[in-house]
C-alpha positions, 0 to 999 in steps of 0.5 A: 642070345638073339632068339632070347631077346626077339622073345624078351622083344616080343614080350614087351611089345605085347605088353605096351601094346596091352597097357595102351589099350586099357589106357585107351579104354580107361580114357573112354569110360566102362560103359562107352568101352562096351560098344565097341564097333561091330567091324572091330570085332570082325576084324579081330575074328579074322585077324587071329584066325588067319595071321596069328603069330605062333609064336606069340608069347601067351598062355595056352588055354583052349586045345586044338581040338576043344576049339574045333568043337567050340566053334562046330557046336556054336555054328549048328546051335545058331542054326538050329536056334534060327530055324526053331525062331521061325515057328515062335516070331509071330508072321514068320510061321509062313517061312516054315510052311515050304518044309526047307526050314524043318529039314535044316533043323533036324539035319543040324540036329543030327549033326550036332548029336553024332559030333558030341558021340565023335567026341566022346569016343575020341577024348573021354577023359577031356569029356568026362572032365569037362562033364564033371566040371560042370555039375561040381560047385564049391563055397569059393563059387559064392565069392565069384557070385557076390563079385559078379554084378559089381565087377562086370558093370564096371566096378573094382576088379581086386574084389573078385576072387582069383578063378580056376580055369573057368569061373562060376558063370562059364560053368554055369554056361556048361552046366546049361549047355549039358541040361539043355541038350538031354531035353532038346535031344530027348523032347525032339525025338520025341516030336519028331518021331512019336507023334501018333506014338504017344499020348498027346498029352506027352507030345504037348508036354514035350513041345512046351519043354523044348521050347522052354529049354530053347528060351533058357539056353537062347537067353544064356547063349546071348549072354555068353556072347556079349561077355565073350565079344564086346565086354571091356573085360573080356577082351582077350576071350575071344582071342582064346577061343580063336588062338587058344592063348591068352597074354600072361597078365590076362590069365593073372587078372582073370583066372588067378588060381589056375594060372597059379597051377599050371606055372608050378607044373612048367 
């Protein structure tokens, strides 16, 4: 009985505690809510990811290991994204000229092809699905897209469609991802070990098309940053790549048929 009602206890101060945030940022206004100090969102990282209660009451959203590959993969992108920059911000070139910079990227490089092989080989199913999920669109998608501009410039939430475990842009940030990477790994062995090897027509065409791939993914990754760390309604997605959970009423209010699913499976 007393677990029972540290639980209930537990629960309810969650919700009070949620409740009183969006009436704080309800207060605030939509577009003031947004720029959010940067030390909050430090805090949060830390918070969560140090002294996260277990037992917290949510909903289990990201596995262990989808979070391990979450934060290695965004950790070599950045770097390898900050090393490519060098070469493209006119008076940084000079950065480059030492060697150090060009042996960073390709280290990441590397790194970042031999987790994605690891991780295959260890999780194909959660692999091949999250593969699948990517390249599969369905007409209910064109509800999330009609939605999509009222919705994250503040606009009525009950006009978008109750969403699976990812929405329509987060599978379009997977799909990018996936694209993105064939030609980065594809263009970039070709730059860095055909040159000589094949025609310069095909090394020029090569560099344009990393470059390209790097401006479409560069431009998508900060997005998918903004909306993950300081949009209002995002506010507990960083949380979940962090923790893995999200509260109950975030899951209902975000991604409303999946939450259906997996509370007919318990």
């Amino acid at each position: 009985m007393r677990r029972r009602r540290r639980k209930v206890q537990k629960a309810e101060e969650a919700e009070k505690a949620e409740k009183a945030e969006k009436a704080e940022k309800a207060e605030k206004g939509f577009w003031a809510s947004i720029f959010e100090p940067i030390g909050d969102i430090i805090a949060t990282f830390i918070h969560d990811a140090l002294f996260d209660d277990p037992g917290r009451p949510g909903v289990r959203r990201f596995s262990l290991q989808a979070r391990a590959l979450h934060w290695t993969v965004a950790g070599l992108v950045i770097l390898m994204g900050l090393t490519g920059l060098i070469l493209f911000v006119p008076g940084w070139g000079a950065i480059a000229l030492t060697g150090w910079t060009r042996i960073i990227h390709r280290i990441c490089a590397y790194a970042f092809g031999t987790v994605l092989v690891l991780y295959f080989i260890i999780y194909p199913k959660a692999s091949l699905a999250l593969i699948k999920e990517a390249f599969t669109w369905k007409k209910e998608d064109i509800g999330w897209v009609k939605a999509a501009t009222d919705y994250y410039t503040g606009g009525d939430e009950s006009k978008m469609p109750p969403q699976g475990h990812i929405n329509p842009g987060q599978n379009l940030w997977q799909l990018i991802i996936i694209v993105c990477g064939v030609i980065f790994f594809v263009t970039g062995a070709i730059l860095c070990f055909g040159k000589g090897a094949v025609s310069p027509g095909v090394f020029q065409w090569s560099l344009f098309t990393h470059a390209l791939a790097f401006i479409i993914g560069g431009c998508m990754f900060i997005v998918h940053f903004l909306l993950g760390t300081v949009h209002p309604r995002m506010s507990e997605s960083l949380r979940s790549m962090i923790t893995g959970k999200v509260s109950e009423e975030y899951a209902k209010s975000h991604y409303g048929k999946w939450y259906e699913e997996i509370s007919k499976q318990q």
